[in-house]
C-alpha positions, 0 to 999 in steps of 0.5 A: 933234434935239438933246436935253439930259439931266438925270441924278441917282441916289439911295440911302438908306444908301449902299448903300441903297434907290435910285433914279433921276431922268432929265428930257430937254428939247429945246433949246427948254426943252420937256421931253420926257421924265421918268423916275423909276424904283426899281432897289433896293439900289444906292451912290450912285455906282452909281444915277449910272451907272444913271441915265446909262445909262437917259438914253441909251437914252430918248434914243436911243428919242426919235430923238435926233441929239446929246444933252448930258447935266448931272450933279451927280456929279462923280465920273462927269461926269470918270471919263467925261471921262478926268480919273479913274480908275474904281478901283471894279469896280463902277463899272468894269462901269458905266462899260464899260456906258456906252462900250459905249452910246455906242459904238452910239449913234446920237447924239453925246454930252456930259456936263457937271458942274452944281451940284445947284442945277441938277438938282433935277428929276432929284434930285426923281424920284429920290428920288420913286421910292425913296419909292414903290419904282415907276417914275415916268414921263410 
């Protein structure tokens, strides 16, 4: 089953309160799963690889074949592309953290960059969470 992610972090303050935003449709455009989740003081770029790191395991969860995940960070879309360099020790753990997943997944995998036009779902649950320091799931 074929799965498409759409992933976004959030932080007030940069570092700051943050927060992440996962919705998954199949490829029918039905959504199958929204995740909004609080995970504390964290950088913008940290809630990223945070919410990514969530999508892969909900997909995995959901039995999915090949995920293709859309983000409007550009950063980790082309670190995890090969066309950056993750300088951060921070994000280093992450990005390790991510191809350590994906390693085991049981899914082939995509990662796409899309303008934050094509993301607000994803940004809405994030931002939702931090304003309600809760997980929001359905």
């Amino acid at each position: 089953m074929t799965l498409l992610g759409f992933t976004d972090g959030a932080s007030r303050g940069n570092p700051g309160e943050s927060g992440i935003g996962i919705v998954l449709r199949n490829t029918e455009g039905t959504t199958v799963s929204i995740l909004g989740e609080y995970i504390g003081k964290a950088t913008n770029n940290v809630a990223e690889y945070r919410a990514l790191l969530r999508c892969l395991v909900l997909a995995t969860e959901l039995g999915c074949t090949h995920l293709i995940v859309h983000s409007d960070s550009e950063l980790m879309v082309r670190q995890l592309q090969g066309r950056y360099r993750v300088k951060d020790a921070t994000l280093k753990r992450h990005f390790a953290d991510v191809q350590a997943t994906l390693k085991n997944a049981p899914f082939s995998f995509e990662i796409r960059h899309v303008d934050r036009s094509q993301n607000k779902e994803a940004d809405n649950l994030a931002n939702r969470a931090i304003d309600l320091r809760a997980t929001v799931d359905f």
